[in-house]
C-alpha positions, 0 to 999 in steps of 0.5 A, a space after each residue: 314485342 312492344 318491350 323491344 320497340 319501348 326499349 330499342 327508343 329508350 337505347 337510341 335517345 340515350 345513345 345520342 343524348 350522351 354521346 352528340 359531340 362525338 356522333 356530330 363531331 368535327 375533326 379540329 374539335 376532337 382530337 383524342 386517341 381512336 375517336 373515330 374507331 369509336 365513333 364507328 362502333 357508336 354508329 354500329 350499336 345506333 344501328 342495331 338499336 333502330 333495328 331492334 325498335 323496328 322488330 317490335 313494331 313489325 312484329 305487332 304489325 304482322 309484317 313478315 317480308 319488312 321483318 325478315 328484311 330487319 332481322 337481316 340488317 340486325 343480324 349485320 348491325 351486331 356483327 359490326 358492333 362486334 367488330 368496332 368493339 374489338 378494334 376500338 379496345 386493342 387500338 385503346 388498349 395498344 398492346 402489340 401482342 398475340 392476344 391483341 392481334 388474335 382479336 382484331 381478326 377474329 372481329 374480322 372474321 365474325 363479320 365476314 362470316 355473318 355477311 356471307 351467311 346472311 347473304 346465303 339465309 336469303 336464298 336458303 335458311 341457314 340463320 333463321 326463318 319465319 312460319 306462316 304465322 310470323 313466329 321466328 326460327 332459329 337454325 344450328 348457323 345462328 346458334 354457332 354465331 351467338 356463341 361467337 358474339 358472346 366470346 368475344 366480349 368476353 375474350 376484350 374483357 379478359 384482355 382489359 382484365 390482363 393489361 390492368 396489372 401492369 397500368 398505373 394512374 387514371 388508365 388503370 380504372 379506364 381499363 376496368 371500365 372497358 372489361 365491364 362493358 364486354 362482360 355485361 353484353 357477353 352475360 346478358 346476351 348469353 341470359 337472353 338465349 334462354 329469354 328471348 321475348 326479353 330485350 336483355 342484349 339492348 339493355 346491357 349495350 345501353 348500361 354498358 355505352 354509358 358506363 363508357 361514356 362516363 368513365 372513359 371517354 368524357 374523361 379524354 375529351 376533358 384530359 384533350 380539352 385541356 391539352 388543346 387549351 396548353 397547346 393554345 397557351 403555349 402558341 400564345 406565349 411563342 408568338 409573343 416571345 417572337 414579338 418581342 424578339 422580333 422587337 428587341 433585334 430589330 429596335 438597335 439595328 434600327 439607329 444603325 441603318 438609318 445613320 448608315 443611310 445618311 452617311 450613304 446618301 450625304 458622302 462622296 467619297 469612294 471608300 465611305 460609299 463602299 463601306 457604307 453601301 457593304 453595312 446596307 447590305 449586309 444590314 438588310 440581309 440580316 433583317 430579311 434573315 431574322 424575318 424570315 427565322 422568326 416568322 415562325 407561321 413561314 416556317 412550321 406551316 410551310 409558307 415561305 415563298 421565293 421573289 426573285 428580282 434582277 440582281 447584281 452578281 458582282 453585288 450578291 459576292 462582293 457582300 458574301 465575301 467582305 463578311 466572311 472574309 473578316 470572320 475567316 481573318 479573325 481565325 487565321 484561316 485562307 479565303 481563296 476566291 475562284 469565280 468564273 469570269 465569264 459568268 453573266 453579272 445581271 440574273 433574275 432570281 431571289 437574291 436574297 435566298 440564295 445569298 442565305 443559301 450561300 452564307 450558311 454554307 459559307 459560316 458553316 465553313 468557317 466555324 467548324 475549320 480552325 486552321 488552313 483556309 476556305 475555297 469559295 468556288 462559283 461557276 455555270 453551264 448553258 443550259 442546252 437550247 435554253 438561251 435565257 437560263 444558265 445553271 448556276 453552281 456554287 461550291 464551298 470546300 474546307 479543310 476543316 474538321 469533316 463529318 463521319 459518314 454515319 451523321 451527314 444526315 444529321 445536318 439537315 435536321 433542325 436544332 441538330 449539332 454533330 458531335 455536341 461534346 467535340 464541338 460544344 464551343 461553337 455558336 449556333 442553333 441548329 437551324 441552318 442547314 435545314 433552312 438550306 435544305 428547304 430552300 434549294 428543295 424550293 428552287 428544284 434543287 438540293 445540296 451535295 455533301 462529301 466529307 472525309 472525316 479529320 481532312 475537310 468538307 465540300 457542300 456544292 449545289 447548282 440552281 437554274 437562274 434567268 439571264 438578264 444580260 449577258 455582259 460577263 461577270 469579269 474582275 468582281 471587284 472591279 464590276 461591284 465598285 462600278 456598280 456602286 458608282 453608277 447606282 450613286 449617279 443614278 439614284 433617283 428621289 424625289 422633293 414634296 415641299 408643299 407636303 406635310 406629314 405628322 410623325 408620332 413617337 414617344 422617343 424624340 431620337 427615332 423622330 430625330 432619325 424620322 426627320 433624318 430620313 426625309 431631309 432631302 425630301 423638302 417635306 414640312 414634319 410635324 411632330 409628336 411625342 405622345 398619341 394626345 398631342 398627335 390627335 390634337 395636331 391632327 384636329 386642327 391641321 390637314 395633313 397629306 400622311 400620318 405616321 404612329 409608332 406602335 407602341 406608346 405610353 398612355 394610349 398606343 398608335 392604335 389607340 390614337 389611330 382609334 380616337 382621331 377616326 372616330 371623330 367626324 369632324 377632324 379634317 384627317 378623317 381620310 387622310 392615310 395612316 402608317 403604323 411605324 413597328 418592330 412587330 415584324 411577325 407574320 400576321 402583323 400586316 392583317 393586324 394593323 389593316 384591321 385596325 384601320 391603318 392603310 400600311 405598316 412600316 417596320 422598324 428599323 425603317 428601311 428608307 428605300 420603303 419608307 419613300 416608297 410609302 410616300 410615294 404612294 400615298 402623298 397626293 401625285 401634284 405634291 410630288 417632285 422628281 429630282 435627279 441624283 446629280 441635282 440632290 448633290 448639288 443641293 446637300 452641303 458637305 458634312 462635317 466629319 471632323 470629331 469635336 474637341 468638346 468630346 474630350 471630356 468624355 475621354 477615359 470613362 466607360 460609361 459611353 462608348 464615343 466612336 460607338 456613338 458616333 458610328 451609329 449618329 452617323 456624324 459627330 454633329 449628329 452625335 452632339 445633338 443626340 448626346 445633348 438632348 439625351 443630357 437635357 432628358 435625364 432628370 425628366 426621364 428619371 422623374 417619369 420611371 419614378 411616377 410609374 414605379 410609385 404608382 405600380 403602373 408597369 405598363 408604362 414603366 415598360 414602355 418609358 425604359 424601352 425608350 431609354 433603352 433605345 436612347 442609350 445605345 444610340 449614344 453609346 451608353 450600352 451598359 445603362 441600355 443592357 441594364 435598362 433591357 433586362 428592367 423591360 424584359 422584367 416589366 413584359 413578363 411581369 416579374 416586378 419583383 426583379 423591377 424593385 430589386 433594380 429600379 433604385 440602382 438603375 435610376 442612381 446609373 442614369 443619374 451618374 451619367 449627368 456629371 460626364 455630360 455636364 462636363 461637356 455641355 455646361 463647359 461649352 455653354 459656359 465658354 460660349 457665353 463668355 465670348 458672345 455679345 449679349 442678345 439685345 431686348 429688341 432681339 429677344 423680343 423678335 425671337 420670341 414673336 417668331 418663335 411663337 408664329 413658328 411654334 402656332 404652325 408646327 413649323 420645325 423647320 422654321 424653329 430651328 431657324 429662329 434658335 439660329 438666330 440666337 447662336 452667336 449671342 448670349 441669353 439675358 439672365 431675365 429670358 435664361 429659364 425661358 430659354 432653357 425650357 423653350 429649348 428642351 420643348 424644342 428638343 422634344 418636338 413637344 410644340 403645345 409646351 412651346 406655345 404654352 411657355 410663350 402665352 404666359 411670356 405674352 
């Protein structure tokens, strides 16, 4: 008997040699179809393998009792082969159909059966028995269940032999493999009744569990490998399609909000503030939106989270109905208001959500009614014995085209439209109502639909909110413009004129806008247009707080974040650093803090975050508070007045003024943008030109999305859509649309010279024709002054110093000095500066 020992080892080290990965598999690595039935039939046939080894060295031994114990597990282990086998192949094979179901119970009753008569065999032979001598007998019983284990592989192997005919492709083989395996373990145990000191049983497992492993199952481990590997691609490439969505919505709103904070901080007048504080508003709803639909990890993996805070009623429906209400004019439509006056104004909830919530609801309505009006209904109810809640319940009715009974359900499903072909004409994804839904779930509560198709419909819902303060919400007109008033006489900041800050960005309107930001705070900026000169300013100066924008030419934020830390010597080695980006997906924060950053601002930046920031890291000594009332006190008026020098841009359409303006935040503002634009053109090109010749698309990419940016901060949208498609070409690496367009788009930048000539060449040529020309003594102090302020980085004082000259004329002998003096200005670029004023020496 020793042949069943050799051969029941030789089984288990081939079993397990073949198949380890499934044997010791983990769950995340493994994922293909009915692993785990097969891995159970792989643990059986171990099993009956061990047993059979075991018989033969018991058997050798003479151990009686130790056999028949073994014979009793052997018995179990094939019949629980037996029964994983049948499952795996109809599981495999998924065919629902009488053939298939008869199997899986047959398996079943086989091993039940077995079990029981094993469990009676121990008290009577009913299976087998053993003589004195230790010879093995069979009874009647063992024969019936031998015969039943030879059927039903057989009865698999006709079943894969069945499902062959009509199965195409790889399957086809795979299902022939299957119908081997049960027909060999059927055949050879069947020989084996006739020879039983011969291990056949062992022997077709062994061939037949290895032609499976061949043929079938490393073949879908190898086909789920590369499906895992597309899956992983596919992710990769969604993350970064909403990296670069997150980039490019959140890169022109930028310019926007941060001239609208100027405008709001600067003007005391009450209209501007209302408007101005409406654009805040709905600026930062549209940012937490967009976070919130592409932090795509939030919503597939169901993390998004609820902040409540304490807000302003009056604020959340003055914002909601100044936005739709422009929507619902454009189509003719009603908007009538019905808000409870009694409401308490001051709640404690997440503003935000529910203000989506509510504008969900609200577009929604508006989009799908085309004449008659909008009812936006808000009440509450005291919740019994709780007086520091209220539920509050919101209704939103139309008269618009109404939803079919059979379809309410559909609203709530993502990337679902109701009747696609009747409303192919209106905007949306689909996304919603279901982002609705998940959030009123959030919030214990759920949105109540009742529509009568072709009339109209009503959404409404009611959420539980805690009362701040019970002061009632009144005319909320009236209590929203108080509340602006007071928020403007209360505002509270803060000056630091003893701090430094170093700003690194490659685009000079984004510092432009970075200085803009920080004006009121007295804090002395340095600036940098590369990583390069960033690290150089930060060798030789010690700053308080180190801003870097993200993405670069040459070496990026966190490239230059890398090379400043890794020199010892630098005295900013501890010196806190933020990342300014518009990477605002989930998982940035993680990223940049491993990088080594202390924090990270996204873009646009929020200037509320970004005083928070400095509030945080500037050393507490270096810190002022300063009233509202004192600030005003300290800011001049700006001048509003459009200048008559814009004239000559008047009729084209190359620049969109009033759009320009609006997002400069002033009309001086405007000229300074404009001007350094101007002065950037020929500079600009010639960069593009170098990374093109040089094939360098890395570079080329990064040099168009700043001009993309600079354009439409000036109003140049055409140039700025041209120069969008051309970065959106360098990210994906389609370089031939970059030849295709390169030579058209740098003869459109050029164009733009003529028209902006015409304004600055003019108004420098009238300037210098009614000014006094500045004396040699003059110059000289200019430049002595200039060069002290240039050595310390002083922006401040170089602006100063070029005040001095703005009522005289430039010698032609300073002229070019001059000019190239100004542009290094103009681009922060303080290297250039001191370099064109050494050689002047």
């Amino acid at each position: 008997m020793s042949w069943y020992a050799l051969t029941g080892l030789l089984a288990i080290a081939v079993l397990i040699i073949e198949n380890y990965d499934i044997i010791f598999y983990k769950r995340d690595k493994q994922g293909f179809p009915q692993i785990q039935i097969y891995r159970r039939f792989l643990f059986a046939v171990l099993a009956y393998y061990i047993t059979d080894m075991m018989w033969g060295i018991l058997d050798s031994q003479h151990l009686i009792g130790l056999l028949f114990a073994d014979t009793v597990i052997y018995y179990v282990a094939m019949a629980v082969g037996v029964l994983f086998w049948t499952k795996y192949v109809v599981a495999y094979l998924a065919e629902d159909n009488a053939f298939s179901r008869f199997l899986t119970y047959a398996g079943r009753l086989l091993f039940a059966a077995v079990v029981a008569v094993t469990v009676i065999n121990c008290f009577t032979p009913v299976l087998f028995w053993f003589d004195e001598d230790g010879i093995y007998h069979a009874c009647p019983a063992r024969h019936v269940q031998l015969g039943i284990q030879i059927l039903l592989p057989a009865l698999t192997s006709l079943y894969a032999l069945s499902c062959v005919s009509h199965t195409k492709g790889a399957d086809k083989g795979r299902y022939r493999t299957i119908s081997l395996f049960g027909l060999s373990v059927a055949v050879l145990l069947f020989v084996q009744l006739y020879y039983p000191l011969l291990p056949l049983y062992t022997i077709g497992y062994m061939i037949g569990v290895s032609l499976l492993h061949t043929f079938v199952v490393s073949e879908e481990m190898e086909e789920y490998r590369r499906e895992s590997e597309l899956a992983v691609a596919a992710s990769r490439a969604k993350s970064s399609f909403l990296s670069n969505m997150s980039h490019e919505i959140r890169t022109p709103i930028n310019a926007v909000l941060g001239m609208n904070e100027m405008i709001l901080r600067e003007s005391s007048e009450k209209n501007i503030i209302e408007y101005s504080e409406n654009i805040r508003m709905a600026g930062g709803t549209l940012l937490r939106i967009i976070n919130d639909i592409l932090d795509f990890s939030k919503i597939e993996a169901g993390k998004m989270e609820l902040i409540p805070v304490d807000y302003d009623l009056s604020s959340v429906l003055n914002d909601l109905t100044h936005i739709v209400s422009a929507r619902a004019g454009e189509k003719g439509l009603a908007l009538k208001l019905d808000f409870d006056t009694e409401i308490p104004k001051m709640l404690h909830g997440d503003e935000v959500r529910i203000k989506q919530i509510i504008m969900n609801i609200l577009v929604n309505a508006v989009k799908y009614t085309e004449k008659g009006g909008i009812t936006f209904k808000v009440g509450f109810e005291r919740i019994s014995g709780d007086d520091d809640h209220i539920n509050l319940f919101v209704s939103v009715s139309d008269t618009g085209i109404g939803i079919k009974p059979e379809d309410v359900d559909k609203l709530f499903i993502q990337f679902e439209r109701i009747e696609e072909k009747r409303n192919r004409g209106i905007e949306g994804t689909g996304l919603g109502m279901n982002i609705t839904k998940s959030l009123l779930e959030m919030m214990g509560s759920h949105l109540e639909v009742k529509s009568v198709y072709g009339e109209g419909s009503e959404f409404s819902f009611s959420v539980m909110q805690k009362v701040v303060a019970w002061d009632k919400l009144g005319d909320y007109e009236n209590s929203y413009r108080a509340h602006l008033m007071q928020r403007k006489r209360n505002t509270t900041s803060f000056s630091a004129p003893d701090a430094t800050v170093l700003a690194v960005d490659d685009n000079p309107m984004n510092l432009m806008v970075f200085k803009s930001l920080l004006k009121r705070t007295d804090i002395r900026i340095d600036m940098a247009s590369d990583g390069d000169e960033g690290i150089r300013l930060a060798s030789d100066k010690k700053y308080d707080l180190i801003f870097l924008d993200h993405m670069m030419p040459d070496k990026d934020g966190i490239e230059t974040l890398h090379e400043l830390r890794s020199n010892k010597d630098n005295p900013n080695l501890k010196t806190p650093t933020v990342c300014l980006t518009a990477n605002a997906i989930s998982g940035a924060r993680e990223k940049y803090i491993e990088e080594g950053f202390d924090d990270y601002l996204t873009k646009p930046i929020d200037a509320d975050a970004l005083e928070k920031a400095l509030l945080r890291y500037l050393p507490a000594e270096k810190v002022k508070q300063v009233s509202g009332s004192e600030q005003e006190e300290n800011e001049t008026d700006r001048d509003t007045v459009i200048p008559d020098e814009l004239s000559g841009l008047a009729g084209q359409d190359m620049i969109d003024i009033k759009a320009g303006i609006e997002n400069s935040g002033s009309a001086e503002d405007y000229m300074q943008f404009l001007q350094v634009f101007y002065r950037s053109i020929d500079e600009k090109r010639l960069e593009l030109d170098g990374f093109y010749a040089a094939q360098d698309y890395k570079n080329y990419t990064i040099k168009v999305h700043a001009l993309k940016s600079s354009a439409r901060i000036i109003g140049a949208f055409l140039l700025g859509e041209e120069a969008q498609a051309l970065e959106n070409a360098g990210k994906k690496g389609d370089t031939d649309y970059i030849r295709d367009h390169h030579e058209s788009f740098l003869n459109k930048l050029d164009s733009m010279k003529e028209p902006l000539s015409g304004v600055f060449s003019r108004n420098d040529e009238n300037a210098e024709n009614s000014m006094p020309e500045a004396d040699e003594e003059m110059m000289l102090k200019f430049l002595s002054d200039l060069s002290e302020a240039a050595g310390i980085m002083d922006i401040e004082r170089i602006d100063e110093v070029f005040e001095l000259l703005k009522d005289r004329s430039i010698p032609d002998n300073y002229s070019e000095l001059y000019k190239n003096l100004r542009k290094a200005a103009d681009d922060f670029d303080y290297g250039s500066m001191v370099e064109l004023l050494k050689h002047r020496a």
